[in-house]
C-alpha positions in Angstrom: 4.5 11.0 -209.3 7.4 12.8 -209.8 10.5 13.5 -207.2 9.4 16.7 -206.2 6.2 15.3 -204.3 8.0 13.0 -202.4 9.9 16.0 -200.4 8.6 16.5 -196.9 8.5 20.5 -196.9 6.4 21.1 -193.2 7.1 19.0 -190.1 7.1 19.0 -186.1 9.3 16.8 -183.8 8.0 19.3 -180.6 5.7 16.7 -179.4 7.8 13.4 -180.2 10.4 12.6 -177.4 11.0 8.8 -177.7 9.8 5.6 -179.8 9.9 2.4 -182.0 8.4 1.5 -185.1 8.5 -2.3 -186.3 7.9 -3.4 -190.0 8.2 -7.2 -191.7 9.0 -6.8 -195.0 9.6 -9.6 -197.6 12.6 -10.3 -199.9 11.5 -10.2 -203.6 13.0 -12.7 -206.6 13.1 -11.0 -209.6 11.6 -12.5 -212.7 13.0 -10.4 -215.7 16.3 -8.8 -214.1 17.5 -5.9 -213.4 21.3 -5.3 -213.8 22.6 -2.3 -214.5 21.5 1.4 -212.9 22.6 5.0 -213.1 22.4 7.5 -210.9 20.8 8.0 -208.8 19.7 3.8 -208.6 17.8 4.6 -211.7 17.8 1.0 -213.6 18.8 0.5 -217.0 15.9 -1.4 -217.7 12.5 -2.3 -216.7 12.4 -5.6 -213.8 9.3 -7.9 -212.2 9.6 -9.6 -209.7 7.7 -11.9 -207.0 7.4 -10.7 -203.9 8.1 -13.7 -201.4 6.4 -14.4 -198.2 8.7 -16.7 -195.6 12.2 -14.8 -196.7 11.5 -12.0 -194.7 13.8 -8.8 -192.7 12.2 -7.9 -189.6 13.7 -4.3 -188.2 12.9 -2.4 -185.3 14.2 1.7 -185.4 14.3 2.9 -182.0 14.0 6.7 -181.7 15.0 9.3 -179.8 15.1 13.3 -180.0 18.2 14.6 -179.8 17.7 17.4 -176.9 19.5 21.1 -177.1 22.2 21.2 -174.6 21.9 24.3 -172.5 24.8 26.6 -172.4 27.5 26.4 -169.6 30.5 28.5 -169.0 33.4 27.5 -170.9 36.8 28.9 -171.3 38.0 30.2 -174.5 36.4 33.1 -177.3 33.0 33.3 -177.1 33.4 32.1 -180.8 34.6 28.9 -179.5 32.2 28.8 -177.0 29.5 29.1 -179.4 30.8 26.3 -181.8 30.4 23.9 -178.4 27.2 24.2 -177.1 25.7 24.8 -180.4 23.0 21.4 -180.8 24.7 19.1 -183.3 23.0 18.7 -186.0 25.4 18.2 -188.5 25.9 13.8 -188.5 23.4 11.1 -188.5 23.5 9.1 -185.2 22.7 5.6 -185.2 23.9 2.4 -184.2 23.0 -0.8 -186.2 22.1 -4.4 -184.6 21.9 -7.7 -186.6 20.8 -10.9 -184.9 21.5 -9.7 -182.1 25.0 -8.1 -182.5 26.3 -5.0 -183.2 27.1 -4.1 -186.9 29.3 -1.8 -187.3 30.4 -2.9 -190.9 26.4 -2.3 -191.8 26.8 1.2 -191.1 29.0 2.5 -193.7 26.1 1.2 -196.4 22.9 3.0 -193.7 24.9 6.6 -193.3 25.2 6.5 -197.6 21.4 5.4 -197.4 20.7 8.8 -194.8 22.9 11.0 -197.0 20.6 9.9 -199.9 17.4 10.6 -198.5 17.6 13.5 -196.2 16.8 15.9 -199.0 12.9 13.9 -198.7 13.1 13.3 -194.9 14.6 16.1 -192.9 14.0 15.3 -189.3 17.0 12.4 -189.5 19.3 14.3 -188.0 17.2 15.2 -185.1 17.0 12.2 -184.1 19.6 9.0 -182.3 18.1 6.0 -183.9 18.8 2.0 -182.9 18.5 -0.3 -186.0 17.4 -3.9 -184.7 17.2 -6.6 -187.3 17.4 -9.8 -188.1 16.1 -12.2 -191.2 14.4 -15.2 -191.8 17.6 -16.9 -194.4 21.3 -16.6 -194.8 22.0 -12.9 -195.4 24.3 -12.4 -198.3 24.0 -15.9 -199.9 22.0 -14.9 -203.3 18.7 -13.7 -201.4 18.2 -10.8 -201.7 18.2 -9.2 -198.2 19.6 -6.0 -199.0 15.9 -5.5 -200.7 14.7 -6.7 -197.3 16.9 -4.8 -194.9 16.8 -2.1 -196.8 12.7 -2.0 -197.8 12.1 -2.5 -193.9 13.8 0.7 -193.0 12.3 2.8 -195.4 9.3 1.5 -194.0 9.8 2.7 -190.0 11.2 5.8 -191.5 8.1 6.8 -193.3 5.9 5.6 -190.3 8.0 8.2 -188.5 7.2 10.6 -191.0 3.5 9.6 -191.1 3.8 10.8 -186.8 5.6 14.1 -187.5 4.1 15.6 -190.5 0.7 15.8 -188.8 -1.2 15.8 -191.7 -3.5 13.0 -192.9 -1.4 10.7 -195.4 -2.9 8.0 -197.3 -1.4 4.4 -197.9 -1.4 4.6 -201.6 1.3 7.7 -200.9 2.9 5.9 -198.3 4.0 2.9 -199.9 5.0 5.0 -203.1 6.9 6.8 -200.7 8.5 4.4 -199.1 9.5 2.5 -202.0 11.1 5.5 -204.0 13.3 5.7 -200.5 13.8 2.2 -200.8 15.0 2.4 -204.1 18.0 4.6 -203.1 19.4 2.1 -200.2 19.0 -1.0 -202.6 17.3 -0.5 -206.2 15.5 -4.3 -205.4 14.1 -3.1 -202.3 11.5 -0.8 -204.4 10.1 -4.2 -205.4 9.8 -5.4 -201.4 7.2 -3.1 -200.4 4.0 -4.7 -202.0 2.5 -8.0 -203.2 2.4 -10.2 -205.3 4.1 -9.2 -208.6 6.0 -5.8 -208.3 7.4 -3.5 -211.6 10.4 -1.1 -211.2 10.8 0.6 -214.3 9.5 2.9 -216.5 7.9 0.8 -219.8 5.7 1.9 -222.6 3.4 -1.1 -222.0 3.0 -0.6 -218.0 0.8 1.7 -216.8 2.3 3.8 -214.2 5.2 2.5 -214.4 8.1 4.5 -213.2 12.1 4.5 -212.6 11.8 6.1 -208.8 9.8 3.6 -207.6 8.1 0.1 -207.7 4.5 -0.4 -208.7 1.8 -3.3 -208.5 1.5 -4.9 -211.7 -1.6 -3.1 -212.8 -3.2 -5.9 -215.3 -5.7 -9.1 -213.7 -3.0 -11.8 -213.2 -4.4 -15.3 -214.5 -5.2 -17.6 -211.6 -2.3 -19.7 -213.1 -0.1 -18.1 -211.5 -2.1 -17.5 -207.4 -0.2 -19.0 -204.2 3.2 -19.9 -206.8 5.7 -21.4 -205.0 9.5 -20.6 -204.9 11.4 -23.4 -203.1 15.3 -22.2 -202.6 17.7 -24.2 -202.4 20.7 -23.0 -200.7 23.8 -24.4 -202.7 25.8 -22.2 -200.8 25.1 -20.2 -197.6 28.6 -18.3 -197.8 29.3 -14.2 -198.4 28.4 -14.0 -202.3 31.5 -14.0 -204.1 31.2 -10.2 -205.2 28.3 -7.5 -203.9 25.7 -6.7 -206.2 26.5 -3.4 -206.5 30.1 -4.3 -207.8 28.1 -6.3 -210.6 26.0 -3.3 -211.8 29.1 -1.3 -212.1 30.5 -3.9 -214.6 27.5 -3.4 -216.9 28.8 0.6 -217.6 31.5 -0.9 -220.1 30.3 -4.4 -220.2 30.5 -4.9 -224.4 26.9 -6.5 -224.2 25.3 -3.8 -222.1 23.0 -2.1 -224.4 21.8 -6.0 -226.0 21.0 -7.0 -222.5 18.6 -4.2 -221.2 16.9 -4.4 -225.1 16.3 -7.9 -224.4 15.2 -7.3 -220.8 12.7 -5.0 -222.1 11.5 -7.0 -224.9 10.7 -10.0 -222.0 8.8 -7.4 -219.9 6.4 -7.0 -222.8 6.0 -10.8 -223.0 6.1 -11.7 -219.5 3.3 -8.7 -219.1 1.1 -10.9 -221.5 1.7 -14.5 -220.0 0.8 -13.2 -216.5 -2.5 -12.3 -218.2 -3.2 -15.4 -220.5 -1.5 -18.0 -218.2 0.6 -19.8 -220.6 3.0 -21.6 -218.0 5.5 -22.6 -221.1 6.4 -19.4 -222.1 6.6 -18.4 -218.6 9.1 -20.7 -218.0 11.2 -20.0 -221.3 11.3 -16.3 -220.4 12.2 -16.8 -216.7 15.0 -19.2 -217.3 16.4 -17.3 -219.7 16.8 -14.3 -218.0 18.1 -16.4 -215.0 20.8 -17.3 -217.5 21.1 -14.4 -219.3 21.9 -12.4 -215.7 24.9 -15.0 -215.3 25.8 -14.5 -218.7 26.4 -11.0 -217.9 28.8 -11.8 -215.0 30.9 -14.2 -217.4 31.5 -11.9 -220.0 32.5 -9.0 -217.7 35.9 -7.5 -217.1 36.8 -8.4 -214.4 34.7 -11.7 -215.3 33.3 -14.3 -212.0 31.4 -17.2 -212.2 28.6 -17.2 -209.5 27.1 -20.7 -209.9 28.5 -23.5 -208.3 29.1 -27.2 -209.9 25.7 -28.2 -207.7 23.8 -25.2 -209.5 24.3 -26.7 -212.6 23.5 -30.3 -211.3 20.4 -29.1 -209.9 19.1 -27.3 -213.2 20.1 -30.5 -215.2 18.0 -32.6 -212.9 14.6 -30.0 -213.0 15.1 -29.8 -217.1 15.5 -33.8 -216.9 12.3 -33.7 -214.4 10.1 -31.4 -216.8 11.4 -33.5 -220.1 9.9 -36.9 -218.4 7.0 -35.7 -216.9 5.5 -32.3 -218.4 5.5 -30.6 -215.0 5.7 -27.0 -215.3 8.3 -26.5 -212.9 11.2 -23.9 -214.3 14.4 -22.0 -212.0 15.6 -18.7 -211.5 18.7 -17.2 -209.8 19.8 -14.5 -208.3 23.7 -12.7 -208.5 24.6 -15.9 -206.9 24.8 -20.0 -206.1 21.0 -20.7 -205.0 18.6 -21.7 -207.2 14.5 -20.7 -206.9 12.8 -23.7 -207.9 9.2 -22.0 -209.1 5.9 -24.1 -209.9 2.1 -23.6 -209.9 -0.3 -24.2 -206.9 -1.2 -27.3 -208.6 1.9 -29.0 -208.8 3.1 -28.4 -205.0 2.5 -32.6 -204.1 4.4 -33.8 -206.6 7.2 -31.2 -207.2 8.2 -31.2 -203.2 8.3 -34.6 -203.5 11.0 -34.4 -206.5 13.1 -31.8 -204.7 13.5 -33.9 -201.5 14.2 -37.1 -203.5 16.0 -35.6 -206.1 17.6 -32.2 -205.0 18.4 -30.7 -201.7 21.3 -33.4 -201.5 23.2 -30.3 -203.5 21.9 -28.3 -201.2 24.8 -27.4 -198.3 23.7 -29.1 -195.5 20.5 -30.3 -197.2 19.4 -26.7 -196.4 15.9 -25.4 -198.6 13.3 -22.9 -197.7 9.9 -23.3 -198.7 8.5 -20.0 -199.7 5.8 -18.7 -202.5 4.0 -15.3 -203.5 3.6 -13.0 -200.6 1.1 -9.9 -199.9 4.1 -7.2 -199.0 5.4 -5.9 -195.7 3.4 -5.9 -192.7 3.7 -3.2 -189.8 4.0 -4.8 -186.1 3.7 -1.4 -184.0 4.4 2.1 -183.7 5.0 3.3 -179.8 6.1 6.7 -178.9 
């Protein structure tokens, strides 16, 4: 699909006073990274990911019509007069909750996301919304809950488009939809939509594939890799030490830019094979070293940060020690920040929990982990109006 046939071009909001929409959508750990985008959040190169199942955004948009006001007498030119009891359509009108607080500081990032989309779905401006949300992990600690948040939304806002547009829409279009929305509030949220491994990017060797939005991976995944498990391990629940979309920017002029996305494409035609055969070694060799290469990115950036923490490092030590000594497929991954995604097959799950508690969540702050593995995609609670 291209841009064009995601534009909503015939709509009615006579019928549609008041409402609420509620969608669960999953956070997503990327597998071969993406890092690095152009406008408008198209990515540099081809990404997979994971969708997860227990890391989670759950977001309720409250709407309500915005109603004409009818004209009174007011002093003045009739000019003037006009340009006040004309019905404002002119500014998005919304107010953002988070846990259970108001989030002002979330809405600079939501009325950029609106200003993005409106061109696909109109009716925003007729409408005062309430954002509600809250997640199931530390927002801004290296999960990604901006692909959450920002997936979740997308989500209601379609739904609210699948009760206007009064014509009979089917999911396969929805989702696309949704996820090419998505894309524009967080590039990683395209991934959050669907389950279980998601592309974003357009690649010779992936059918479908495409830079606007995410897609299914289209090939029979070996049963190596069904009900994978990614235990994180929260090194450090803190703000991340710089935004993700800071770190993108440093790849325009970062002096291994063009290397990196070669090499991220090269490992999307490997990792494409591996998902089919099942070879768990080479799965882990390419995961890692993306992982690594990501961080390598950030290191040898101007201005340059270091996002792992001493414990990072401690805790990849100890699961290369672990895999040396006992042949257990078990391998990492990271996000842009301190926690590490411990990831192992089905098969392993006894013995491999039993290593991180003995062996690893005393880096963890706190002792914090979550136990999470391969999800199915967002789930809708309810639509009322």
């Amino acid at each position: 699909m291209i841009e064009s046939d995601f534009i909503l071009n015939k709509y009615s909001v006579e019928n549609i006073s008041n409402g609420s929409v509620t969608w669960k959508t999953p956070s997503n750990i990327a597998l071969v990274k993406y890092w690095g985008k152009q406008e408008p959040q198209i990515p540099e190169n081809t990404s997979i990911s994971f969708t997860l199942d227990a890391c989670f955004t759950l977001t309720t948009l409250e709407f309500t019509k915005k109603e004409v006001r009818q004209p009174e007498f007011i002093s003045g030119s009739y000019h003037e007069m006009l340009k006040r009891v004309k019905y404002d359509k002119t500014n998005f009108n919304f107010e953002v909750f988070f846990e259970g607080k108001k989030k002002d500081d979330f809405k600079p990032k939501i009325a950029t996301f609106f200003k993005r989309i409106e061109h696909y779905v109109p009716f925003l401006k007729e409408f005062d919304f309430v954002i509600k949300s809250r997640n199931s992990f530390p927002h801004s600690s290296g999960i990604a809950s901006s692909a959450s948040g920002m997936s979740a939304l997308a989500l209601c806002i379609m739904s609210l488009e699948r009760l206007l547009s009064g014509v009979e829409m089917t999911d396969e279009y929805f989702n696309k939809k949704a996820s090419f929305l998505a894309r524009l509030g967080s590039g990683s949220a395209c991934r959050s939509i669907e389950g279980e491994l998601v592309v974003w990017g357009s690649h010779t060797e992936i059918s479908e594939s495409s830079n606007l939005y995410g897609i299914k991976f289209p090939y029979k995944v070996h049963k190596n890799f069904k009900n994978y498990h990614d235990t994180i391990l929260l090194v450090d629940e803190g703000e991340k030490q710089v935004s993700s979309t800071v770190g993108h920017q440093l790849m325009h002029n970062h002096p291994f830019a063009q290397q990196r996305f070669n090499q991220a494409n090269n490992n999307i035609s490997k990792i494409s094979k591996v998902l089919q055969n099942g070879n768990l070694k080479e799965f882990i060799a390419i995961v890692e070293s993306e992982a690594l290469s990501l961080h390598a990115m950030m290191m040898t950036s101007n201005p340059y940060f270091i996002l792992m923490k001493p414990n990072t490092l401690k805790i990849i030590n100890k699961i290369w020690e672990f895999r040396r000594e006992t042949n257990s497929n078990i391998c990492f991954t990271l996000d842009a920040g301190a926690n590490v995604h411990v990831l192992f097959p089905e098969n392993e799950k006894e013995v491999v929990n039993n290593f991180i508690v003995s062996e690893l969540i005393q880096f963890c702050q706190e002792n914090h982990y979550i136990c999470d593995r391969i999800g199915v995609g967002a789930k809708k609670f309810k639509i009322e109006n």
